[in-house]
VEXDREN-2710 file (C-alpha; in Angstrom, 1 decimal):
% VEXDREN-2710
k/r/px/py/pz
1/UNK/82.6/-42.5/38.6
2/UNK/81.6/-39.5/37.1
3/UNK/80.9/-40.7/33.8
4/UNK/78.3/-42.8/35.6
5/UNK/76.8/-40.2/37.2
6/UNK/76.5/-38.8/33.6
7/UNK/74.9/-41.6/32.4
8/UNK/72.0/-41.9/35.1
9/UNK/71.6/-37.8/34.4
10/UNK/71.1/-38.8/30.5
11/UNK/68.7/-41.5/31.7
12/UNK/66.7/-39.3/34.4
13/UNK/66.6/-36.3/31.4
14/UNK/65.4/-39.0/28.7
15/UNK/62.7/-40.4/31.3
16/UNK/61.6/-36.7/31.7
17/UNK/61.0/-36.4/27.8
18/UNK/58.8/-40.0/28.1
19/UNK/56.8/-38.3/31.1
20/UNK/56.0/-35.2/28.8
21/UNK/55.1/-37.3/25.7
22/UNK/53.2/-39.6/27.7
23/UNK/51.2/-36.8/29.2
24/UNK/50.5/-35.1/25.9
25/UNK/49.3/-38.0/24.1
26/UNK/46.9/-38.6/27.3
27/UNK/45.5/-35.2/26.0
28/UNK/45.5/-35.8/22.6
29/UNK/43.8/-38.9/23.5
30/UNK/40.8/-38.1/25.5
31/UNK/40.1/-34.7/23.4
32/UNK/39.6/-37.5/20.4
33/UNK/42.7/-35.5/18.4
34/UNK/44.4/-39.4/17.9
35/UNK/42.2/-42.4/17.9
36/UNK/43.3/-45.9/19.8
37/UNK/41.6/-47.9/17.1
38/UNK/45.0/-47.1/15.7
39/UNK/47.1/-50.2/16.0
40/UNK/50.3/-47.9/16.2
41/UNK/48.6/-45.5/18.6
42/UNK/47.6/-48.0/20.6
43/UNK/50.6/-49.5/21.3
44/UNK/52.1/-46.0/21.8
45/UNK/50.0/-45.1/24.7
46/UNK/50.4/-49.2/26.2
47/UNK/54.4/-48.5/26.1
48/UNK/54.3/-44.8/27.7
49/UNK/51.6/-45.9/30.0
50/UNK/53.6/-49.1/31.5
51/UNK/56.9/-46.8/31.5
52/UNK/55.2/-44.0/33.1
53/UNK/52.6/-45.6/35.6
54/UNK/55.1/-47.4/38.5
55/UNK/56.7/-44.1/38.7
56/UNK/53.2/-42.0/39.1
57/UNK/50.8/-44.5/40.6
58/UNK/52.8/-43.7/44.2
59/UNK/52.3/-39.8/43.8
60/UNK/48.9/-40.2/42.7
61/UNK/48.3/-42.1/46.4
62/UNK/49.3/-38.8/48.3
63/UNK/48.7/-36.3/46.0
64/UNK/44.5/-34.7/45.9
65/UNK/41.7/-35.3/43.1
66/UNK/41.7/-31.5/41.6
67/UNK/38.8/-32.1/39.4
68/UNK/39.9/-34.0/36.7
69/UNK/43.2/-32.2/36.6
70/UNK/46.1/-34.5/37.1
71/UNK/49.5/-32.9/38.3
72/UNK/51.0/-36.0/39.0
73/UNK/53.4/-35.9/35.8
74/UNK/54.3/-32.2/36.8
75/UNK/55.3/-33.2/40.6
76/UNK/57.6/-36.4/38.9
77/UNK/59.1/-33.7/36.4
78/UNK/60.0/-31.7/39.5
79/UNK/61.5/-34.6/41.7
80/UNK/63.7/-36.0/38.9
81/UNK/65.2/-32.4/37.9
82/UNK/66.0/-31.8/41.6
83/UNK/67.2/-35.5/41.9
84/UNK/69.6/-34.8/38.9
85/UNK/70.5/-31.3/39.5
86/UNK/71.0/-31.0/43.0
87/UNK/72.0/-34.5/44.4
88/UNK/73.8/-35.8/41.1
89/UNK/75.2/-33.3/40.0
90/UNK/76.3/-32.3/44.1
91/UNK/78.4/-35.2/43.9
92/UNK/80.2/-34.4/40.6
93/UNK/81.0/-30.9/41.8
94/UNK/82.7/-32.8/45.5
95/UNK/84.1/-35.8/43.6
96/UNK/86.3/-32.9/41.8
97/UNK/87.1/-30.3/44.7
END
């Protein structure tokens, strides 16, 4: 059981790391750094878009147009840490006491 709860804390960390990546290359994409027209670029920013995008089009619903700014990815970050850290984790530290 616990080496289970492992493996979903891997997975939730490595998801984490695809929300960040995805989010910069957002940036470097629309301050014309990397360029779509890119066949490898392209398909980049399709597969972090369709891993990211069921995960964020929910929060995006409830969370407030800030001008451009979107803090979406940020709000994610900060469920899935708590999600791993405190109710994981929680149930490592009971499944040994």
């Amino acid at each position: 059981m616990i080496a289970l709860i492992q493996f979903i804390g891997m997975v939730i960390g490595l998801y984490i790391w695809v929300i960040i990546a995805s989010a910069v290359l957002s940036w470097l994409i629309a301050f014309n750094v990397v360029n779509t027209q890119n066949r490898f670029v392209y398909l980049l920013a399709d597969t972090l878009h369709r891993l990211t995008e069921p995960a964020l089009r929910p929060l995006r619903r409830y969370v407030p147009d800030l001008g451009g700014i979107d803090i979406t990815p940020v709000i994610l970050i900060l469920l899935l840490i708590f999600l791993r850290d405190v109710v994981l984790f929680s149930w490592v530290a009971s499944a040994v006491i």
